[in-house]
TIFILUM-551395 format. One line per field, with one value per residue (C-alpha): residue in one letter; x, y, z. Coordinates in steps of 0.5 Angstrom, whole numbers, plus 500, padded with zeros to 3 digits. Last residue first. Layout:
N
res = c(A:...)
x = c(X:...)
y = c(Y:...)
z = c(Z:...)
This chain:
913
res = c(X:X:X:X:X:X:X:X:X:X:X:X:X:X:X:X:X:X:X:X:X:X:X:X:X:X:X:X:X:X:X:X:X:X:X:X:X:X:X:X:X:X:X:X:X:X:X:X:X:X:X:X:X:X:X:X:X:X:X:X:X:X:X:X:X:X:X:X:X:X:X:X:X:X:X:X:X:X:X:X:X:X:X:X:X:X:X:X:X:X:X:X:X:X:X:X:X:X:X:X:X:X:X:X:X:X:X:X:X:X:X:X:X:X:X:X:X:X:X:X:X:X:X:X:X:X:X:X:X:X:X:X:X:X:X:X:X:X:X:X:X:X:X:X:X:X:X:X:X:X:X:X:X:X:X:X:X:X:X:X:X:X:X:X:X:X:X:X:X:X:X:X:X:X:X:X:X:X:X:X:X:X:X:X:X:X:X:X:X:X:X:X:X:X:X:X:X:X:X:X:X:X:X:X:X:X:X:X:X:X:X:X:X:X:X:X:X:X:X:X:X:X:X:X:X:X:X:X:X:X:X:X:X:X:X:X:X:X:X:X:X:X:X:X:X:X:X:X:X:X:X:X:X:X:X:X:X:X:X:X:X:X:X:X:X:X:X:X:X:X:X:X:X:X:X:X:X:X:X:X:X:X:X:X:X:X:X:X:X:X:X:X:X:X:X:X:X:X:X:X:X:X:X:X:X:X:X:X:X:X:X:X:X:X:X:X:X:X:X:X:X:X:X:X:X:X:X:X:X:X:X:X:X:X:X:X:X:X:X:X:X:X:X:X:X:X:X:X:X:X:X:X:X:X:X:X:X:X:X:X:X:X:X:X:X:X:X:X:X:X:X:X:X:X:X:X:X:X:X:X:X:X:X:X:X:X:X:X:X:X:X:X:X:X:X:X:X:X:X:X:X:X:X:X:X:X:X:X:X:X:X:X:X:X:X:X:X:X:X:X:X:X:X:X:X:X:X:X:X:X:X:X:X:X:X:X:X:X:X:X:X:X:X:X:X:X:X:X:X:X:X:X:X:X:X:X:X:X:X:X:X:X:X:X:X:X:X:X:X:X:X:X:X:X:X:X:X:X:X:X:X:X:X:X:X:X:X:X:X:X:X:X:X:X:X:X:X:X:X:X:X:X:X:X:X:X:X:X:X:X:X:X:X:X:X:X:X:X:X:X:X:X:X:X:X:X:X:X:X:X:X:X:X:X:X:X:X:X:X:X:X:X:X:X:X:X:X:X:X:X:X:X:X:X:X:X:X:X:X:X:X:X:X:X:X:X:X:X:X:X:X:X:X:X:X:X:X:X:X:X:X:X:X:X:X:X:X:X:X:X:X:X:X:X:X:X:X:X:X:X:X:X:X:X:X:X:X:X:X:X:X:X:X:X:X:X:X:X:X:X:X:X:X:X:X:X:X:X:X:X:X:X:X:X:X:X:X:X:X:X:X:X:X:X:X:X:X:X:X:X:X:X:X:X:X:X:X:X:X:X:X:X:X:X:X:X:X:X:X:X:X:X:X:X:X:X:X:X:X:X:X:X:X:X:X:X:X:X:X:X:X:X:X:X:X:X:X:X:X:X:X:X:X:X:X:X:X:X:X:X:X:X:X:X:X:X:X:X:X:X:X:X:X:X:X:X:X:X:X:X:X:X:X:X:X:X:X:X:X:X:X:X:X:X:X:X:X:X:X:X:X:X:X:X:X:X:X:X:X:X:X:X:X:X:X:X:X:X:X:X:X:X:X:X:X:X:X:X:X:X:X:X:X:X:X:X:X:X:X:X:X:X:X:X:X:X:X:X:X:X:X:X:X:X:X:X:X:X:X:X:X:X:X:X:X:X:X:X:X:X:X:X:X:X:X:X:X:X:X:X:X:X:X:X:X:X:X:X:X:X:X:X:X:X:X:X:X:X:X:X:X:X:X:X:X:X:X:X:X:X:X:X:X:X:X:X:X:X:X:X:X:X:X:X:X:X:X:X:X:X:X:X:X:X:X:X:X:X:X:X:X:X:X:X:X:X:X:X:X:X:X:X:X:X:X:X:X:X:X:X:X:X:X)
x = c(626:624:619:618:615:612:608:606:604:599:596:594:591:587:585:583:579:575:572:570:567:563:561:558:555:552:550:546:544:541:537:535:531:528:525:522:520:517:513:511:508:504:502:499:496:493:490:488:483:482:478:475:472:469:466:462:465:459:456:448:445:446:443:438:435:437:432:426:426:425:420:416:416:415:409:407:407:404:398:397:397:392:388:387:385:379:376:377:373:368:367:364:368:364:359:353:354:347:345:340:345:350:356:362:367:369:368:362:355:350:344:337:335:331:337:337:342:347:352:353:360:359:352:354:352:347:341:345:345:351:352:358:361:365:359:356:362:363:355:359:365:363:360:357:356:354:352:360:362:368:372:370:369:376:379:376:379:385:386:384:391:394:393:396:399:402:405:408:411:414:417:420:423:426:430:433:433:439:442:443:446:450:452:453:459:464:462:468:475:477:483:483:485:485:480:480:477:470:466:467:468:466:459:458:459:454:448:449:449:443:439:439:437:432:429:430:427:421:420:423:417:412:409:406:404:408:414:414:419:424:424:424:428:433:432:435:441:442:442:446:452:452:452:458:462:464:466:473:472:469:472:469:473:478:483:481:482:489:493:492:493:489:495:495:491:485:488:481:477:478:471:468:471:469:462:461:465:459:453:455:457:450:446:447:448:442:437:439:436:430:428:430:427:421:420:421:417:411:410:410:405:401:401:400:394:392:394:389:383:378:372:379:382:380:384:384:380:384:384:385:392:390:383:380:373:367:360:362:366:375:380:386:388:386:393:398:402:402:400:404:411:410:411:417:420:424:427:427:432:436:436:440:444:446:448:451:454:458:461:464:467:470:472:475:479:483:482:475:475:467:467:468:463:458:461:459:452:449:452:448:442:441:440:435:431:428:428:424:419:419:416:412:408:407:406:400:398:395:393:387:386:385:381:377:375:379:376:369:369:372:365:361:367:364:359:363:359:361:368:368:365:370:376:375:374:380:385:385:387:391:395:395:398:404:405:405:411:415:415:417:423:425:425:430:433:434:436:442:444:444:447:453:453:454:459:462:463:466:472:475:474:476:483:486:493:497:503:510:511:511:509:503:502:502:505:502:501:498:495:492:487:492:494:486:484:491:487:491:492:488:484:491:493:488:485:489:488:489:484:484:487:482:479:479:477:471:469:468:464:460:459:457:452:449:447:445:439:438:436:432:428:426:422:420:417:413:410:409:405:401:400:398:390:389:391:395:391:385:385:385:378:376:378:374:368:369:362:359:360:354:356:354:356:363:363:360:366:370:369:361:358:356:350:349:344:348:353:348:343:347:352:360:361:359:363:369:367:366:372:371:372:380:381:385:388:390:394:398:400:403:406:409:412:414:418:421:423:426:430:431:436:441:440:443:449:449:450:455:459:459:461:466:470:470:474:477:480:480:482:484:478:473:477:476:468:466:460:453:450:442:443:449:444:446:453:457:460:462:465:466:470:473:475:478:482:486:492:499:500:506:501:495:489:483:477:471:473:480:486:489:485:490:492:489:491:487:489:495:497:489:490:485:489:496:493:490:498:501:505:507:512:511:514:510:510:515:514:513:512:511:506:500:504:508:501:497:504:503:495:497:501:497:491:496:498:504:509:508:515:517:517:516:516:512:516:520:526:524:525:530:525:519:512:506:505:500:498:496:489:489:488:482:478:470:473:478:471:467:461:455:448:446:449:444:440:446:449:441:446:453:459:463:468:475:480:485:492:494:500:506:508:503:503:500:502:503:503:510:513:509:512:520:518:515:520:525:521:521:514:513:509:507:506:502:501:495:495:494:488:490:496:503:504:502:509:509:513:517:517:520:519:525:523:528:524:518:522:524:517:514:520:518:510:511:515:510:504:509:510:502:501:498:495:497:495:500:494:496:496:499:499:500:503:505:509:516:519:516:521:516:513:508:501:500:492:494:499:505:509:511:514:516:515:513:518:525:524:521:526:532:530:530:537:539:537:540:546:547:547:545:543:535:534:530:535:539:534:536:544:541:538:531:527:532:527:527:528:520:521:524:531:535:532:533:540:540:535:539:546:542:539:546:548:543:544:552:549:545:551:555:552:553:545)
y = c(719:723:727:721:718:725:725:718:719:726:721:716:720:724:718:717:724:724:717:719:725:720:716:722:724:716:716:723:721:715:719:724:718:715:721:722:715:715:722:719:713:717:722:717:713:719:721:713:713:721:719:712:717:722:716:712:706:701:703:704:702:694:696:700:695:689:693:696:688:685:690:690:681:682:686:683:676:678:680:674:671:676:675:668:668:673:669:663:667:669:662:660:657:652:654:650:647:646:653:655:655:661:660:662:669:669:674:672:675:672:669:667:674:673:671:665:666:660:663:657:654:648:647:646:652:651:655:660:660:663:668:670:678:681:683:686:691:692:695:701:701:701:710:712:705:701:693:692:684:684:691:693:687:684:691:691:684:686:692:689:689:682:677:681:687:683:678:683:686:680:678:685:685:678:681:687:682:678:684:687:681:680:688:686:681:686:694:695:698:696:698:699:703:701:704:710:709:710:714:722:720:713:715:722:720:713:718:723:717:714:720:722:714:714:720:717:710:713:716:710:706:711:707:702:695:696:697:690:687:694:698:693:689:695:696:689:692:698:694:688:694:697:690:689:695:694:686:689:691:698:699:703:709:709:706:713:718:715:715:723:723:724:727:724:728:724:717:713:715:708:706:713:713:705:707:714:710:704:709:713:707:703:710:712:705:703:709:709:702:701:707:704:697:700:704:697:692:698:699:693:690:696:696:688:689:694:689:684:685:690:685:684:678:672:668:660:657:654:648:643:644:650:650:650:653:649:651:658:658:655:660:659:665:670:670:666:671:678:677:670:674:680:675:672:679:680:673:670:676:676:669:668:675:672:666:668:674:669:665:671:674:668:666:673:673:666:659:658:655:653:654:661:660:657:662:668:665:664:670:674:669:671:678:677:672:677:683:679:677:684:686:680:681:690:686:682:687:692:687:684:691:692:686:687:694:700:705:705:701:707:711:704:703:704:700:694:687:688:690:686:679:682:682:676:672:675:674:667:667:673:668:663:668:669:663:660:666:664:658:660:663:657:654:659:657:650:651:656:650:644:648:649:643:640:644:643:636:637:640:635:630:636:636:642:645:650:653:650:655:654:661:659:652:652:646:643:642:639:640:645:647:653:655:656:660:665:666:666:672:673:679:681:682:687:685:687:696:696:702:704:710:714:719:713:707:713:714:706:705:712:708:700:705:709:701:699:705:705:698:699:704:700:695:701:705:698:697:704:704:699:702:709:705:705:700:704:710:706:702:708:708:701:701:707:703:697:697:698:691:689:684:677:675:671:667:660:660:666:672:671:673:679:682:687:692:698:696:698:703:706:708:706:700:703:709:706:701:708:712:719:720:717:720:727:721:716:721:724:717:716:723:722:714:719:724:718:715:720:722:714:716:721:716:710:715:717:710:708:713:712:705:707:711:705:701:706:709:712:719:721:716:721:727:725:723:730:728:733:738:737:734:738:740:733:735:729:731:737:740:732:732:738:736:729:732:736:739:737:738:743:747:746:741:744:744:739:732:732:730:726:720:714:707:701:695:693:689:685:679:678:671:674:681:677:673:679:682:677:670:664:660:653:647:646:654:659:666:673:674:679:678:683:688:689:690:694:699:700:701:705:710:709:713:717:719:719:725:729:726:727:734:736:730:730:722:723:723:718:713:708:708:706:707:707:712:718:724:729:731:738:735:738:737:737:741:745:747:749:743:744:742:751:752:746:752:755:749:748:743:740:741:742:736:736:739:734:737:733:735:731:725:723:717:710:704:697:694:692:699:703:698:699:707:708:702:707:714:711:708:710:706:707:702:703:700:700:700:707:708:715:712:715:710:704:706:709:706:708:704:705:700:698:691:689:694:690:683:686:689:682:677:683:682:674:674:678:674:667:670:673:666:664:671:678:682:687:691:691:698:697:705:706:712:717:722:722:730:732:728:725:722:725:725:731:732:732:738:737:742:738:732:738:738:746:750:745:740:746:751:746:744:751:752:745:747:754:753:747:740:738:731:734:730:722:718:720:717:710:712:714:707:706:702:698:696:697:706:706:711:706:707:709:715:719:719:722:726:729:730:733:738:739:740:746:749:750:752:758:760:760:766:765:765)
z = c(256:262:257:254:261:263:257:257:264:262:257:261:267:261:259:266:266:260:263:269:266:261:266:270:264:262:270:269:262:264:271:265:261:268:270:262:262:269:268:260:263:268:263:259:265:268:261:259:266:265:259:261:266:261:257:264:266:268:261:260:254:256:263:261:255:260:266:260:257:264:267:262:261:269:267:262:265:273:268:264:272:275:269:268:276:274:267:272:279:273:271:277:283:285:292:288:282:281:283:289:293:290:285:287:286:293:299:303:303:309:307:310:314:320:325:331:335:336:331:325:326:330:327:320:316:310:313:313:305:303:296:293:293:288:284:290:291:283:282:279:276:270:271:264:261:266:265:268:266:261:261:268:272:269:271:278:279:277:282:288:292:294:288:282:286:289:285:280:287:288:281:280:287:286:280:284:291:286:284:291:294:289:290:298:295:295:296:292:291:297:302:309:315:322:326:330:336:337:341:337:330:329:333:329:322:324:326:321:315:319:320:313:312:316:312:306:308:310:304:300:304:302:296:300:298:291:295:297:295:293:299:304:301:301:309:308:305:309:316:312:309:317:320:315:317:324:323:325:330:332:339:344:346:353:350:345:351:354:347:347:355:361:365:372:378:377:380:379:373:370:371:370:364:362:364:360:354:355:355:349:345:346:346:338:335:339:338:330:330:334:330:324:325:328:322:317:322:323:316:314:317:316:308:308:312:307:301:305:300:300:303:308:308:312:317:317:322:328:330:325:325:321:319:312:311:308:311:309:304:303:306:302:299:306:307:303:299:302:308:309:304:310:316:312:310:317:319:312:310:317:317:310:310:317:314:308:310:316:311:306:312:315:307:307:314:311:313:316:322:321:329:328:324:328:334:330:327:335:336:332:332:339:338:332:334:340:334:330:336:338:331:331:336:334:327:331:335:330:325:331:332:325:324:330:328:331:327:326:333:336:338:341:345:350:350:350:348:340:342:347:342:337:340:344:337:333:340:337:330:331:337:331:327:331:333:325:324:331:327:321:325:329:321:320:326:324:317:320:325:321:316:321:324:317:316:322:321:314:317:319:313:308:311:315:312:314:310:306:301:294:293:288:289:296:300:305:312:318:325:324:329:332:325:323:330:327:321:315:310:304:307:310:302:301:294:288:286:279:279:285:285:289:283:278:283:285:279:277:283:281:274:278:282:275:274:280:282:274:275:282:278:273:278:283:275:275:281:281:275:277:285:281:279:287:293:297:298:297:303:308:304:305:311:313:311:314:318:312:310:316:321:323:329:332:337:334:330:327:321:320:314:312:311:306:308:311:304:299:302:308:303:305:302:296:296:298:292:288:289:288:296:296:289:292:297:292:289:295:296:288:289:295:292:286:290:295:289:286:294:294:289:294:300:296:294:300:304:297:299:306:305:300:305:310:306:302:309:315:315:308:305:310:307:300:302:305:305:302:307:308:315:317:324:325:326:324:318:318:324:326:319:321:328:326:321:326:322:324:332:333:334:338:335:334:338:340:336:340:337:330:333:335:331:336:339:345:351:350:352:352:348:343:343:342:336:333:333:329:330:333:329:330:334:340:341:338:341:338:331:327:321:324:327:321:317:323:322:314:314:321:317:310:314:318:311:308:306:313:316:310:308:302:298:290:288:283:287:291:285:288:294:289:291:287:281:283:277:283:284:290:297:302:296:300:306:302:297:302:304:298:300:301:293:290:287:285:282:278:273:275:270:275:273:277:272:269:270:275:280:279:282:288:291:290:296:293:300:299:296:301:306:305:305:311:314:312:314:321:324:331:336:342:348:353:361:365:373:375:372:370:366:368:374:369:366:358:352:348:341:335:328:325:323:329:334:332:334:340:341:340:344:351:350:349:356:359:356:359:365:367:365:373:373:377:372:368:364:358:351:344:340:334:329:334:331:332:333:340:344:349:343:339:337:343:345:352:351:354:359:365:359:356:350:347:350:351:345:340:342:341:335:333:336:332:326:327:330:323:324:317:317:321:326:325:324:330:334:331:333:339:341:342:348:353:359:367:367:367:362:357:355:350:348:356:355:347:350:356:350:345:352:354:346:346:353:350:344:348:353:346:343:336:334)
């Protein structure tokens, strides 16, 4: 250790290093003084630091030598914690961006920040430059205080529970113990300088984490400022980006997600999490959720979170939906009306009136035959207590949710969290446009001011517009029927005409076929309407000029959430609802537009078209979906490399394989919460109809939370981190389709599916004691008398039966209240609504008894809360107690010492004397 040829190498190297900091490696621009530099060694300059200091620097970063997954500066030492990268074109404002670019990075150096940045030589497509960001341990320090920001003070000593019952069952579903906990629970306390002792720092280069590293950086970025303009302060980076002065601005990826990172790189979080999280072969395994938060944040933590907290309550659903199908298919060959409809000696000789004008022909009801048995597995005695077990479901569901939130803000210390301060920060569009200021009542600050008067316009505009596409869907929806409405007739002369057809006409009838390609339509329709809208409301919004992130967030919800809900559910309200209610009779049919005559519902009721409307719109939407967010990124990373692939020999860095990474944004998170909660309407609204639904859903969203793991962690860049301690205003949304839920599903199964008409036949009108439900199907259809037909309407062939059967509850024509509702159509209407009463009244009383017996915090958590918050107290009392005693010592001391100063000169005094 003492040879001097070894520390004279050592101090030409200190000596180069300390040159080469103070400049950029372009040689034009100063980047970072020495004495700042300094900073960041080691105080102690003993041989063996500086040796090993020497070694690090000289064998492991040298710039010839350096690994392309390097998170450091050309030193190796200062982690890389952002990362600012433009293009220096040749533009008229090329000198006003430059000069932007050089008062930024001054300002960002005066905060404290370090920067180095790298030429366009350096980078692979030979004309972009990169500016890397370093925070040092000061500015660390300075703004965890600022931001509030918890960190660990002693290790806690509360057990993680375990108590899980059947554990060696679900031993395959679990991650190993360092990848779920990859971090021990602490007993945390915010940040303080003058406390740093309290503080549990091993190495503070290490202390915080990336995640709390680029929240801190993106927090400076986001307030210095950069250039006086017409009198006002510019300032923030999103400004910068929105003016091109720069081209992104992104924290980086810990390294590669194929490998671990090399030493001296810390541990590659980003490979375990794609090791497993994002390997589809993982699907069955639970998240490592603390490592997801570790990483990216609360933010998008509590999103997967709540993503497999969802999935993992559709599995009871799925059971129960899978037994309620499986159900209505044991009992599919036992039911008498699919019996009855099917027998060549009852529905063989009902002759049933025509389905269309003057095209279509009479039929025979056992032509629905099988429909009538696919209609039984969704419509049967279990579509009741489904409806039911669906609406108390949906309250267990939000209950034990709001429990797992308020875990989650206990085990991720977001208990006193307050709403992140860049939420309420003002939007740099919304200084632009103002014009005036005013003062703030709580900072008493002067800040930026837009009058109602110039805003209202906007909104006008803005409600106008949204009302104006809803009223495009609806539009949409009426084109679509009325293209059903037409298609109906052609498909049933040529199906009728077509001989060989003869073998599928008993599956493909005109009204399945007509049902078939009405939703496939539809579908694309919605899809259509859906991609413009998006635009459309972004820009409405922006032009809203909304003053803060959070009002600009909580304005596009709504008109998205708005037009996404009339959108997707609005052709499954007309089935469910409207369809075949207001038909009219033969001889008296109602005509839409006066043109069109209005469609008709199945003999078996339109509950199986509602089944097959909204199984093609929620399974294309999930498919359609996940195949996107899957291609989309892929495709245009693969175009952006091949693009920027020019000058291949130059080193493809850390910094350069995330620029070249699509970006998530900042509205990344919202699409995801509004795809999940409009597959949550459909889950919900119409489940009665189909009791599949949560199984789909469950399996999509097994998918999903592996779709969505692999593209933020292998064709994303890393986003910025970012507290919450809540879904936000998605859970509303939630609660209000919850109560709208037990309304639409008490409604369908009262007016869409069959089973209140039955129960009236069965209890007040069957003659059969030993089977009742016999005679049901003849029951429910009213006699027509052909010779009653208008001439425009009636087939032009003449026939030799003189009645035709419809399905209505009327008198028959020989009756002197002819074609009138009977009294059996009133006993039947009194039901359907007596039964909507009970069973929202059921499902009512059942919801507010759970929510009132289940408490938003469970005991055991309240538990840990007041233990953290004792022992917190206790930590900080004690630490402040011995730092009083300490100063009251060294006082005591000092005191000690000047009385015996004094009395020592008197001595010497008299001892003169």
């Amino acid at each position: 250790m003492g040879d001097p040829n070894v520390l004279e190498m050592v101090r030409q190297e200190e000596g180069r290093t300390g040159r080469e900091a103070d400049y950029t490696f372009d040689g034009n621009e100063q980047s970072l003084g020495s004495r700042e530099t300094s900073l960041l060694i080691h105080e102690e300059r003993t041989p063996a630091n500086r040796y090993n200091l020497f070694l690090k620097r000289r064998l492991m970063f040298r710039k010839d030598k350096q690994s392309k997954d390097s998170i450091f500066f050309r030193d190796g030492i200062r982690q890389i914690d952002f990362v600012l990268s433009y293009v220096d074109e040749i533009k008229k404002d090329t000198d006003v961006k430059a000069e932007r670019r050089k008062e930024f990075e001054e300002n960002l150096r005066k905060t404290g920040l370090e920067l180095e940045i790298e030429d366009k030589t350096n980078s692979e497509d030979g004309k972009t430059y990169f500016v890397k960001i370093h925070a040092p341990w000061e500015v660390l320090a300075t703004y965890a205080e600022v931001l509030g920001i918890k960190m660990p003070i002693k290790e806690s000593d509360i057990p993680r529970p375990e108590t899980i019952p059947f554990s060696c069952i679900l031993g395959p579903l679990k991650l190993p113990r360092n990848v779920k906990h990859p971090h021990p629970e602490y007993f945390t306390a915010q940040f303080t300088r003058h406390r740093q002792e309290l503080f549990l720092i091993d190495d503070k280069s290490s202390f915080f984490p990336s995640s709390s590293r680029n929240r801190i950086v993106y927090y400076i970025l986001s307030r210095c400022p950069f250039s006086i303009e017409d009198g006002k302060k510019r300032f923030g980076i999103e400004r910068l980006l929105n003016s091109h002065t720069y081209s992104s601005a992104y924290p980086l990826h810990d390294g590669q997600y194929w490998k671990p990172s090399e030493p001296p790189n810390p541990v590659n979080e980003r490979y375990t999490l794609c090791q497993n999280w994002a390997r589809f072969s993982y699907f069955y395994k639970e998240q490592p959720l603390d490592l997801i938060r570790n990483y990216y944040g609360e933010k998008i933590g509590i999103y997967f979170v709540f993503l497999g907290f969802y999935t993992e309550m559709l599995s009871f659903a799925a059971v129960v939906g899978l037994a309620c199908f499986i159900y209505g298919l044991l009992s599919m060959h036992g039911n008498s009306s699919s019996t009855e409809i099917c027998d060549p000696d009852i529905g063989g000789q009902i002759i049933m009136c025509p389905l269309c004008d003057q095209v279509c022909d009479y039929w025979r009801l056992n032509s629905t035959c099988l429909a009538s048995k696919v209609s039984h597995l969704f419509d049967n005695e279990s579509t009741v207590f489904f409806a039911i077990f669906m609406g108390i479901w949906v309250t267990l569901f939000l209950e034990f949710w709001k429990q797992r939130q308020a875990r989650l803000e206990y085990e991720w210390d977001l208990v006193d969290f307050e709403e992140e301060q860049q939420q309420h920060q003002l939007r740099p569009e919304f200084e632009a446009m103002c014009k005036h200021r005013k003062m703030n009542t709580v900072t008493k600050e002067m800040e930026p001011h837009m009058p109602l008067h110039r805003r209202i316009p906007w909104y006008f505009v803005s409600g106008a517009t949204v009302t104006l596409w809803m009223a495009l869907v609806v539009s949409c929806m009426v084109a679509v029927i009325i293209y059903r409405l037409s298609v109906f007739a052609t498909f049933a002369s040529f199906m009728e005409s077509e001989t060989s057809l003869k073998h599928v006409k008993s599956i493909l009838t005109p009204q399945i076929t007509t049902a078939l390609t009405g939703s496939c339509l539809n579908f694309i329709i919605i899809l259509f309407l859906n991609f413009f809208y998006e635009k459309l409301s972004a820009w409405i919004t922006k032009m809203e000029i909304p003053r803060t992130y959070q009002e600009y967030e909580s304005s596009l919800t709504l008109k998205m959430f708005l037009f996404q809900f009339v959108n997707f559910y609005s052709s499954c309200f007309y089935v469910a609802f409207f369809k075949g209610k207001f038909v009219g009779y033969p001889g008296k049919y109602t005509y839409l537009l006066n043109v069109w005559r209005s469609e008709e519902c199945d003999p078996g009721g339109c509950l199986i078209e509602l089944t097959t409307q909204l199984t093609i719109i929620m399974t294309g939407k999930q498919i359609f979906g996940n195949v996107k967010e899957a291609i989309y990124p892929l495709v245009l990373n693969w175009w952006r490399r091949r693009k920027a692939r020019t000058n291949s020999e130059k080193l493809y860095s850390r910094w350069e394989q995330d620029h070249d990474l699509e970006t998530f944004g900042s509205l990344g998170l919202f699409y995801e919460y509004l795809e999940t909660v409009i597959q949550f309407g459909f889950v919900t609204l119409f489940v009665a109809s189909f009791p599949l639904a949560p199984l789909l859903a469950l399996f999509n969203n097994v998918i999903e939370i592996r779709v969505d793991a692999w593209k933020l962690t292998t064709q994303y860049r890393r986003p910025v981190a970012a507290k919450a301690h809540s879904i936000g205003v998605w859970q509303d949304i939630l609660y209000g389709m919850a109560v709208l839920s037990v309304a639409t599903n008490a409604f369908i199964v009262a007016f869409t599916s069959d089973i209140v008409p039955r129960l009236v036949y069965y209890y007040a009108y069957s003659t059969n004691a030993v089977k009742p439900l016999k005679g049901y199907v003849n029951n429910s259809l009213s006699i027509f008398l052909i010779a009653d037909f208008p001439n425009h309407t009636a087939p032009s062939e003449k026939r030799d039966f003189t009645t035709c059967r419809y399905r209505d509850y009327r008198y028959p024509p020989d009756h002197d209240h002819k074609y009138f509702h009977n009294m059996q159509f009133w006993h039947v209407l009194a039901a359907k609504m007596t039964f909507i009463i009970v069973m929202e009244h059921i499902v009512f009383l059942v919801k507010f008894l759970l929510a009132w017996m289940i408490p938003d915090v469970s005991k055991d958590v309240l538990e840990r809360i007041k233990r953290e918050k004792l022992m917190t107290v206790k930590i900080l009392h004690d630490f402040e107690l011995n730092q009083l005693k300490e100063n009251l010592k060294t006082d005591s001391n000092e005191f000690v010492k000047e009385v015996m100063i004094q009395e020592n000169k008197v001595q010497l005094a008299k001892s003169t004397i």
